[in-house]
C-alpha positions in Angstrom: 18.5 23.6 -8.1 21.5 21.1 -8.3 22.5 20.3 -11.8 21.3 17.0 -12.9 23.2 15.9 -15.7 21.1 12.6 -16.1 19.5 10.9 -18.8 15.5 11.1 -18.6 12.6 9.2 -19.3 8.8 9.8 -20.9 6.3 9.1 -17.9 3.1 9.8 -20.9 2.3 6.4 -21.0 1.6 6.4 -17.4 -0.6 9.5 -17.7 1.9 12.3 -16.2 2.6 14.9 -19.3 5.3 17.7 -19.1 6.6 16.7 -16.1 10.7 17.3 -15.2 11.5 13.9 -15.0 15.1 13.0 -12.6 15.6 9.5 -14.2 17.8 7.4 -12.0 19.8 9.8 -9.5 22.4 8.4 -7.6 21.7 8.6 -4.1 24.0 11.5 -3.6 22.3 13.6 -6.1 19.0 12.4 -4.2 20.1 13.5 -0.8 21.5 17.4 -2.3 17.9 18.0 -3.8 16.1 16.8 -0.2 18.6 19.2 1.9 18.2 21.9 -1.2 14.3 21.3 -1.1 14.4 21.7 2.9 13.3 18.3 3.0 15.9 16.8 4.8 18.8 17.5 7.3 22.1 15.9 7.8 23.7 14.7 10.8 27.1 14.9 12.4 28.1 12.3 10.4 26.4 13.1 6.6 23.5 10.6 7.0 20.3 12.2 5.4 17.6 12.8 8.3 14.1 13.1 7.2 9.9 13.7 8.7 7.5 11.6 7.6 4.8 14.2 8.1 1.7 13.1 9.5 2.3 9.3 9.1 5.2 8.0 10.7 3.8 4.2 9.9 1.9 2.5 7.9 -2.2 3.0 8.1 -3.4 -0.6 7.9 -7.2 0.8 7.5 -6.4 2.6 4.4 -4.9 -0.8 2.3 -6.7 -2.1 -0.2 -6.8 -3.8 -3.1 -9.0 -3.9 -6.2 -11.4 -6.3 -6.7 -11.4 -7.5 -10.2 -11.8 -11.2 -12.3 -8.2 -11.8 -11.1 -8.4 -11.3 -7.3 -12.2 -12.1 -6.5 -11.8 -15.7 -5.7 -8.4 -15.8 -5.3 -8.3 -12.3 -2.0 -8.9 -13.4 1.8 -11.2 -10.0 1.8 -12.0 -8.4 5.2 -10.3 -6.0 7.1 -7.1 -7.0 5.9 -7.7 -7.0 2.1 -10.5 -4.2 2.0 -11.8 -4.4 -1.5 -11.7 -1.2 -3.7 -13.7 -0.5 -7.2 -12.0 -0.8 -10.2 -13.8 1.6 -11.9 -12.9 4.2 -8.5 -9.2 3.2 -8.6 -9.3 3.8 -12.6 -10.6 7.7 -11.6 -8.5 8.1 -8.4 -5.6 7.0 -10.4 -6.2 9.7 -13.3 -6.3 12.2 -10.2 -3.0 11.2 -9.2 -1.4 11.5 -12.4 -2.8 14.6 -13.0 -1.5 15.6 -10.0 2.3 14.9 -10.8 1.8 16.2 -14.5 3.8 19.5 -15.3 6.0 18.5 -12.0 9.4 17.8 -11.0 9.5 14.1 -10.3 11.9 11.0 -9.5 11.7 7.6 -11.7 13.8 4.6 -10.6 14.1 1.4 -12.3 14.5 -1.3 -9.7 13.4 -4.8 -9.2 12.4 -7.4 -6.8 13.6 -11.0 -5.7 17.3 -11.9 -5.9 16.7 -15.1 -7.6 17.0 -14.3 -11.9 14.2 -17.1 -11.7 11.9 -14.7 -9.8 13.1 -11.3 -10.9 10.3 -8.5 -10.9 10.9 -5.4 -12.6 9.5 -2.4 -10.6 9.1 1.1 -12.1 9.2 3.9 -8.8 7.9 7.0 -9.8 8.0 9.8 -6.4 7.0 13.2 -5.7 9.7 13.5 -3.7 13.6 12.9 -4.1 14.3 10.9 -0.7 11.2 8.8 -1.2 13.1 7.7 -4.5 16.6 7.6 -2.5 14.6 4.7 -0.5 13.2 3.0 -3.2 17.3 2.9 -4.7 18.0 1.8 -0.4 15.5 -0.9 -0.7 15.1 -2.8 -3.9 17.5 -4.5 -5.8 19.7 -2.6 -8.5 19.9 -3.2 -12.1 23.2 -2.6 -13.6 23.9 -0.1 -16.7 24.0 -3.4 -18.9 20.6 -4.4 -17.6 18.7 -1.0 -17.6 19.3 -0.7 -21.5 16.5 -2.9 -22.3 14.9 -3.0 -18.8 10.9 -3.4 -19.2 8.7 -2.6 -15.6 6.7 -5.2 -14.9 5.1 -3.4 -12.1 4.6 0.5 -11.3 4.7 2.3 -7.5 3.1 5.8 -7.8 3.7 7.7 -4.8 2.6 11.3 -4.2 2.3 12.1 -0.8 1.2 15.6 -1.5 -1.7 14.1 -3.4 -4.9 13.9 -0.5 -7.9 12.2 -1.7 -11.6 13.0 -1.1 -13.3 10.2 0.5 -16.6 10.5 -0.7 -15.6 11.2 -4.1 -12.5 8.8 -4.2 -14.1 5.8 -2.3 -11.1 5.7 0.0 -11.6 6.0 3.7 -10.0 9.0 4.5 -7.2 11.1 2.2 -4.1 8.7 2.6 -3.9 5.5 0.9 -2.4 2.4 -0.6 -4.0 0.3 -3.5 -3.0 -2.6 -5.4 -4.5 -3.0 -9.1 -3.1 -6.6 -10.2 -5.1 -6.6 -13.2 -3.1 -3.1 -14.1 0.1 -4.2 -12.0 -0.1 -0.9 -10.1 1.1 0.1 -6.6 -0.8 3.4 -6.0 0.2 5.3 -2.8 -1.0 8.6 -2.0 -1.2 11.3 1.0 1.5 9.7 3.1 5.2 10.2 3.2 5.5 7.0 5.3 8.3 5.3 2.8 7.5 1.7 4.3 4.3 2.1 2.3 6.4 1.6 -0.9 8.1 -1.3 0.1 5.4 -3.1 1.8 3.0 -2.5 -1.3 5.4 -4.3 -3.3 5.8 -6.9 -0.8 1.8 -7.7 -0.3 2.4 -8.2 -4.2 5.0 -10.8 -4.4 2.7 -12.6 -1.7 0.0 -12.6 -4.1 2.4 -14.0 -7.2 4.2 -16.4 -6.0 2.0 -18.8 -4.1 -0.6 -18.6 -7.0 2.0 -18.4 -9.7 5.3 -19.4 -9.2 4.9 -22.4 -6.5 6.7 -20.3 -4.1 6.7 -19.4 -0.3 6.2 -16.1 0.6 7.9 -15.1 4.3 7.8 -12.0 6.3 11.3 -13.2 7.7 15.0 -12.3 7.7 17.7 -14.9 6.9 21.4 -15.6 7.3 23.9 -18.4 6.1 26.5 -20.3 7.9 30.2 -21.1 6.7 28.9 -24.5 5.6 25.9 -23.0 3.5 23.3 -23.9 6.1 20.5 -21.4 6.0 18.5 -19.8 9.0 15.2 -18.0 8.5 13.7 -15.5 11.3 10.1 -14.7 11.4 9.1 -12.4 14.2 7.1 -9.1 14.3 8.6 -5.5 14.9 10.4 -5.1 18.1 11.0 -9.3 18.7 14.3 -8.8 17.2 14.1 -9.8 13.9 17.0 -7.9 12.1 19.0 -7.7 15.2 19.2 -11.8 15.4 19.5 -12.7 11.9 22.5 -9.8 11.8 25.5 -12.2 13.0 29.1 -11.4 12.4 29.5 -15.0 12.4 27.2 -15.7 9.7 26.1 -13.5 6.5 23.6 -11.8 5.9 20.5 -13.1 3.3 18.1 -10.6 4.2 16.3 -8.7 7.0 12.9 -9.0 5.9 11.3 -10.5 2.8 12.1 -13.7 1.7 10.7 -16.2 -1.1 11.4 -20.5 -0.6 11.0 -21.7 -3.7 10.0 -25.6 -4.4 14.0 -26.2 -5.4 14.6 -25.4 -1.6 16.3 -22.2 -2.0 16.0 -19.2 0.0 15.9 -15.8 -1.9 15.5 -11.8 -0.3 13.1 -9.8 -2.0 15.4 -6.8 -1.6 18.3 -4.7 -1.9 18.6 -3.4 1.7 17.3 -3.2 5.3 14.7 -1.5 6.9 15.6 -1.3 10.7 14.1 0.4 14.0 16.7 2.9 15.7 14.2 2.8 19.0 17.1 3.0 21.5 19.7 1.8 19.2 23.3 1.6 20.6 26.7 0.4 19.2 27.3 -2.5 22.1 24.2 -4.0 21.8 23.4 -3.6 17.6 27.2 -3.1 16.1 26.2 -4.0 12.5 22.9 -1.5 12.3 24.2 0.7 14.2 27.6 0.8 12.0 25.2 0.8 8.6 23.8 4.2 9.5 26.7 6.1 7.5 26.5 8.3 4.0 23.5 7.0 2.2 21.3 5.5 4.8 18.2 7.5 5.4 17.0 7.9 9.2 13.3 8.6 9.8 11.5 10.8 12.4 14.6 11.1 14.6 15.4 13.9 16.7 18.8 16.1 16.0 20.4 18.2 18.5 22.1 21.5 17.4 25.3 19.5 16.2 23.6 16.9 14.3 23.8 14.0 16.5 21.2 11.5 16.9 19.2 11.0 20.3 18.0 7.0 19.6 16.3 7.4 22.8 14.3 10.2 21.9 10.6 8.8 20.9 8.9 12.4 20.9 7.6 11.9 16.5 7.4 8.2 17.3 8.5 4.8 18.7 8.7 4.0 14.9 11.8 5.7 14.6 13.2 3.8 11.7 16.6 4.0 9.6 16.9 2.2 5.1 19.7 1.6 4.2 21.2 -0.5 1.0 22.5 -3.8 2.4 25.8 -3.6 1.3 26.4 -1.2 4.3 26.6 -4.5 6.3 29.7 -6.1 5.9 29.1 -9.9 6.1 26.3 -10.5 3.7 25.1 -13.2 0.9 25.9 -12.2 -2.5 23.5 -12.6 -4.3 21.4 -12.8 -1.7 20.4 -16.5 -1.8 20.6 -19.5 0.6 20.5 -23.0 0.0 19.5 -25.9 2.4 17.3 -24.5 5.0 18.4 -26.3 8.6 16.6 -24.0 11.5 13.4 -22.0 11.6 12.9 -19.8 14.4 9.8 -17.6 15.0 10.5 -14.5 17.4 8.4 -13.1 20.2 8.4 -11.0 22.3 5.9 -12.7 25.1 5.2 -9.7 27.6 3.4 -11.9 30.2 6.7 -13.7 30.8 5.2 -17.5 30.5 6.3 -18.7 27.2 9.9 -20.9 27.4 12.9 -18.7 26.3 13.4 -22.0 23.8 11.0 -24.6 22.8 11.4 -26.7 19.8 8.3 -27.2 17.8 6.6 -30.0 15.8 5.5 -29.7 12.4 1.7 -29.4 13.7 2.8 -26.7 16.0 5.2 -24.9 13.2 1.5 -24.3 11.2 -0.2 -23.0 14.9 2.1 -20.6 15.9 2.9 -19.3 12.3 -1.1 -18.6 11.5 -1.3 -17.3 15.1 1.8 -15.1 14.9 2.1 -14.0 18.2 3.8 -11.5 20.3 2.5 -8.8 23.3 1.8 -4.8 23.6 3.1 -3.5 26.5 1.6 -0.8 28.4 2.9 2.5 26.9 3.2 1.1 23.6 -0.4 2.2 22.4 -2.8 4.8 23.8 -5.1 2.8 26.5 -2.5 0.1 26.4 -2.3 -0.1 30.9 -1.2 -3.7 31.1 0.4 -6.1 28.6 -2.2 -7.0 25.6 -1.4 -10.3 23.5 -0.7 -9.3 20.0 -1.6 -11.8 17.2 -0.7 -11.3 13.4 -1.2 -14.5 11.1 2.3 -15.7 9.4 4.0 -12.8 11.2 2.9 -10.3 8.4 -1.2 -10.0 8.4 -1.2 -6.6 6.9 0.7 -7.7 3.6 -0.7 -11.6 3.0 -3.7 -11.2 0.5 -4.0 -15.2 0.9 -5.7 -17.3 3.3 -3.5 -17.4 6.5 -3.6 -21.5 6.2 -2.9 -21.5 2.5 0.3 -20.1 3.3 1.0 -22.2 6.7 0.4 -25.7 4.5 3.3 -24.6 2.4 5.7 -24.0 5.4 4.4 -27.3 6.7 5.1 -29.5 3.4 8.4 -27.8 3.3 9.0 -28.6 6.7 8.3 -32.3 6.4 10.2 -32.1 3.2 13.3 -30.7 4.3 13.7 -32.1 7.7 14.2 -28.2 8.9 14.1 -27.6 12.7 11.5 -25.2 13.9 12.1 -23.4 17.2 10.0 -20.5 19.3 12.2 -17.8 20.7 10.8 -15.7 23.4 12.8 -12.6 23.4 10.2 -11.1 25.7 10.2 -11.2 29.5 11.2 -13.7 31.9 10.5 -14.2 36.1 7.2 -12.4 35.6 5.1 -10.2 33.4 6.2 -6.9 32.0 7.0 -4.4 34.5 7.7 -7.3 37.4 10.1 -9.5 35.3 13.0 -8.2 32.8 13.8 -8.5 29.8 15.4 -11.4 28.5 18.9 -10.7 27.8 20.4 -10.7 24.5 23.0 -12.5 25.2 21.6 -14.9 26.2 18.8 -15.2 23.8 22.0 -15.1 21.0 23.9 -18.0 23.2 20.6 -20.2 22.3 20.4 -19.4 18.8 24.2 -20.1 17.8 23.9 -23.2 20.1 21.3 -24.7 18.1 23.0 -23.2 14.6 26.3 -24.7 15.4 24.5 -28.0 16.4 25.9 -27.8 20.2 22.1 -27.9 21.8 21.6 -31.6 22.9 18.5 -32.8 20.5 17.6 -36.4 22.6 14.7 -36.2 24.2 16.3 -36.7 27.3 16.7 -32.8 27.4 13.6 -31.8 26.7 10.7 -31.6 29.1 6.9 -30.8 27.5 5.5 -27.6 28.7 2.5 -28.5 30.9 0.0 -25.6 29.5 1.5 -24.9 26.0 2.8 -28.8 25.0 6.2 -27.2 23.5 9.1 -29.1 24.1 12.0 -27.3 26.1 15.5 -27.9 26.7 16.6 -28.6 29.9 20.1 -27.4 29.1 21.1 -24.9 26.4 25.3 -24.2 26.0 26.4 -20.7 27.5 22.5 -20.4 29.2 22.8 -21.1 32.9 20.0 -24.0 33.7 17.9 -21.5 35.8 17.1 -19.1 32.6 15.5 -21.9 30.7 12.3 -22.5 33.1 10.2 -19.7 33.5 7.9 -21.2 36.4 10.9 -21.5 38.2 12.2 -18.1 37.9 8.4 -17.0 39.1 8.9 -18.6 41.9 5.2 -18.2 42.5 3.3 -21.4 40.7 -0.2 -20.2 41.4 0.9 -16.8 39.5 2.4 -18.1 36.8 0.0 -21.0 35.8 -2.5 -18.3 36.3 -1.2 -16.2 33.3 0.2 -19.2 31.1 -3.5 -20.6 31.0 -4.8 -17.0 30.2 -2.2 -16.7 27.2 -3.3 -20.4 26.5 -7.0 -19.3 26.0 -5.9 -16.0 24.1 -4.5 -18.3 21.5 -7.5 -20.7 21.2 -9.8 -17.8 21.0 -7.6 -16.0 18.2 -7.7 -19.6 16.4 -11.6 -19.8 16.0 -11.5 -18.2 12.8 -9.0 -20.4 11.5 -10.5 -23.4 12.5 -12.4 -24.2 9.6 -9.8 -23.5 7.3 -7.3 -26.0 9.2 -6.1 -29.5 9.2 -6.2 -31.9 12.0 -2.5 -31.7 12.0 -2.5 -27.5 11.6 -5.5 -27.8 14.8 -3.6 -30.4 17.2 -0.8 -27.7 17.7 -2.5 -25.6 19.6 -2.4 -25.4 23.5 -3.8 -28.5 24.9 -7.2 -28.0 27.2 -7.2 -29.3 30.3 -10.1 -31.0 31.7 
C-alpha cells in the first residue's frame, strides 16, 4: 500500500461505516494504487491502461430511474426510462452500502456545469481507485478555497464488485444504474464501465434543467472562434463528434455535454473528454491523440510487451475509449463557456451513402432531424448486423433524456428562431454508394465545409443551393476547398435508379421512426420530415 498522506472524510451519513476512506487523491496517487492493486498497467509512455471487465459500455436495459411524486408526471417512461420502486431502490441501496462498509474506498468532491449559475456539487464515492481517477478526468474541479465549505448536492455510488439479485433486487440482471431524484442519488452497481458515472450524472442535468432552471440540455460538443462565435456539434458515437469540434483554429468548449441557457450562453457540463481510440492516429486526430499522456486513462486497449498501444486492435471492443481532463488539449475555453451561438451542426454518419455531405436546414427541419437523431450500423458493427441498418436516437442522446424527445426539440427550435443560429446536417458517412461500394467521406473534406461555413466563406444566396428531391434539404452547389463533384451524391452514383432507390428507403425509415412522435409534434416540428411523393 502507497502512503496516503490525505485528509479523510466520514461516509456514515451515507450508510458505509468503518470504511478506509482515500479523500481526494491526486490522480497520481490514483494511478500508483490501480498499478499496486494489479488493476491497471502503464504504457510506453506512463498513461494508465485499464479492463472494464465484463462491460466495456454502457447496458442501456439496466437504466432506470425511480418512480416517485417528483418524476411520475414529469419521466417519458418506456424502455428508455424503465421505472424502478422506491421502496426496492431504498433496500438495494442499503445492500450497496453495506457492501462498501469496513472497505477501502475513494471519495471525490467534484461538480457539474461550468456556469457558477448552474453549478452542481457531486459527491463520487468508488470501489475502485481509477474509477475515482475518472470521475477527477471528467467533472469539473473545485479548488482548495472551494472544498472548505463544499456541500454535495448530488451522490454517485459506484461498486462494481457489488452484483445484485434480480429477483430480490427488482433489477433485471446483476449490473445496474439508477437515479433516485427525490434522494439525489446516482446508484451504479456490477459494472466497471466508468461511462456509467458520467452519463448518470448527465441523464440528471437533463432532468434539472429543462424543468428547473429554463435551460437546454445537449448531448453535443462545442468550440469558439477568435471573434467569440460559438459552434455546437451534436452527432452520435463514431460521426465525429469530438474529432470536428477539436480545431486548432478554434478552442475548445466541450466534447460532450453542454447546457444553453435562456441568456444565450453555452456552458460544458464537464471537466474533460471522453474520446474513442478506435483506430486513432496522430495525422488524422493530432489533439486526441496528443491528450493521451500522464493522467489520461485508456480503456480496453491492447498492450504489446513494450507498452505500446495497438488503436487498431478491437479484440475487448470497438468501444475502445480513452478520459482525459480537458486541459490536456491545448486550445480550449476557460471557463468553459461560449457566448453567441452562430452554427449548429448535427453529425452522421449516413451508411447508405444518400444524404448530402452538406445541407442547410430550416427551423422545421432542425426539430425533425434532432428528435429523429439519425445515423447507420454498418455490417460488422453488431452481431447479425450483414448490411447497413439506419440507427435513430432522439436528440442525439436517447439513453440519457428522461423528457419527452419534443419537449426538448421545442426548446432548440425557439432558440433557433430566437438567435437567428444556422443549422446544418453533416454527413460524415459514405459517399458514391452504400457502405462497402462507396468510401468514406474524407475528413478533409468534411473539415473544408465546416470552417467554410464558420469563417462565413460558404455562399448563403439561394442561388447555391438546390432542394434535395427525396429529403427537401437545401444543398450547396459549391462549398470552398470541396471540389463541385463531392457535393451531389446522385452524381457520384452515377446510377439514378440505385440511388433514388435507397434515398426513398432511408426516406421511409425516417417517417416510420417519426410515428411515435407524431402526436407529440407541431405542424412546424411535422413538416420537416421527408416529403411523400405521390
Amino acid at each position: 500500500m502507497t502512503n496516503l498522506e490525505t485528509k479523510t472524510i466520514s461516509l456514515e451519513k451515507l450508510g458505509i461505516k468503518n470504511a478506509t476512506v482515500h479523500y481526494q487523491l491526486t490522480p497520481d496517487q490514483l494511478q500508483n494504487e490501480t498499478i499496486e492493486k494489479g488493476q491497471g498497467k502503464e504504457t510506453e509512455s506512463g498513461v494508465l491502461a485499464v479492463n472494464t471487465g465484463e462491460f466495456t459500455g454502457r447496458s442501456p436495459m439496466d437504466r432506470f430511474i425511480v418512480k416517485d411524486e417528483v418524476t411520475k408526471d414529469e419521466i417519458w417512461w418506456g424502455n428508455i426510462n424503465i421505472p424502478f420502486d422506491s421502496e426496492k431502490f431504498d433496500k438495494l441501496y442499503d445492500k450497496v452500502t453495506a457492501y462498501l462498509s469496513e472497505k477501502e474506498v475513494f471519495v471525490r468532491d467534484s461538480y457539474a456545469c461550468a456556469d457558477d449559475n448552474y453549478k452542481l456539487n457531486i459527491r463520487v464515492v468508488n470501489e475502485y481507485p481509477w474509477s475515482n481517477m475518472f470521475a477527477y478526468n471528467m467533472f469539473l474541479r473545485p479548488t482548495e478555497e472551494e472544498l472548505k465549505n463544499f456541500s454535495p448536492e448530488w451522490t454517485v455510488i459506484n461498486a462494481p464488485g457489488f452484483m445484485a439479485n434480480p429477483e430480490a433486487d427488482g433489477t433485471r440482471q446483476h449490473n445496474f444504474a439508477i437515479l433516485n431524484f427525490s434522494r439525489k442519488i446516482a446508484l451504479i452497481g456490477g459494472t466497471g464501465y466508468t461511462g456509467e458515472i458520467k452519463k448518470g450524472i448527465f441523464s440528471a442535468l437533463n432532468f434539472i434543467l429543462p424543468v428547473y432552471k429554463n435551460t437546454l440540455p445537449m448531448h453535443c460538443s462545442a468550440n469558439v472562434g477568435k471573434e467569440g462565435d460559438t459552434a455546437i456539434f451534436f452527432g452520435l458515437s463514431g460521426t465525429g463528434k469530438t474529432t470536428l469540434s477539436t480545431d486548432p483554429n478554434r478552442s475548445l468548449i466541450g466534447d460532450d455535454e453542454h447546457g444553453w441557457t435562456a441568456e444565450n450562453t453555452v456552458f460544458n457540463f464537464e471537466g474533460g473528454c471522453y474520446a474513442k481510440v478506435i483506430n486513432l492516429s496522430q495525422e488524422n486526430e493530432p489533439e486526441i491523440y496528443g491528450a493521451i499522456k500522464k493522467g489520461a486513462i485508456l480503456e480496453n486497449v491492447i498492450l504489446d510487451d513494450k507498452g505500446n498501444v495497438d488503436f487498431a486492435d478491437t479484440s475487448i471492443t470497438q468501444n475502445t475509449r480513452v478520459s482525459y481532463p480537458i486541459y490536456h488539449i491545448e486550445n480550449i475555453q476557460t471557463p468553459s463557456i461560449g457566448k453567441n451561438p452562430k452554427n449548429i451542426f448535427f453529425l452522421t454518419a449516413d451508411a447508405f451513402g444518400v444524404l448530402p455531405p452538406i445541407s442547410k436546414l430550416t427551423p422545421g427541419q432542425a426539430a425533425y432531424h434532432f428528435i429523429s437523431g439519425y445515423t447507420a450500423k454498418v455490417a460488422g458493427t453488431e452481431a447479425g448486423v450483414t448490411e447497413p441498418q439506419p440507427s435513430f436516437s432522439a436528440c442525439f442522446g436517447a439513453p440519457f433524456m428522461p423528457l419527452h424527445p419534443t419537449r426538448y426539440a421545442e426548446m432548440l427550435s425557439e432558440k433557433i428562431k430566437d438567435t437567428g443560429v444556422n443549422v446544418w446536417l453533416i454527413n460524415t458517412g459514405w459517399f458514391a454508394g452504400p457502405y462497402g461500394v462507396g468510401n468514406r467521406m474524407k475528413l478533409k473534406y468534411t473539415r473544408a465545409m465546416i470552417s467554410a461555413v464558420l469563417d462565413g466563406t460558404i455562399n448563403l444566396d439561394e442561388s447555391n443551393f438546390r432542394i434535395h428531391s427525396v429529403f427537401g434539404l437545401a444543398q450547396p452547389r459549391t462549398c470552398p476547398g470541396v471540389p463541385d463533384d463531392m457535393l451531389s451524391q446522385r452524381k457520384a452514383w452515377n446510377n439514378d435508379e440505385g440511388y433514388y432507390k435507397s434515398a426513398h428507403k432511408l426516406a421511409e425509415s425516417f417517417r416510420n421512426n417519426f410515428k411515435k412522435f407524431e402526436e407529440y409534434a407541431n405542424e412546424e416540428i411535422l413538416g420537416g420530415a421527408p416529403p411523400v411523393k405521390e
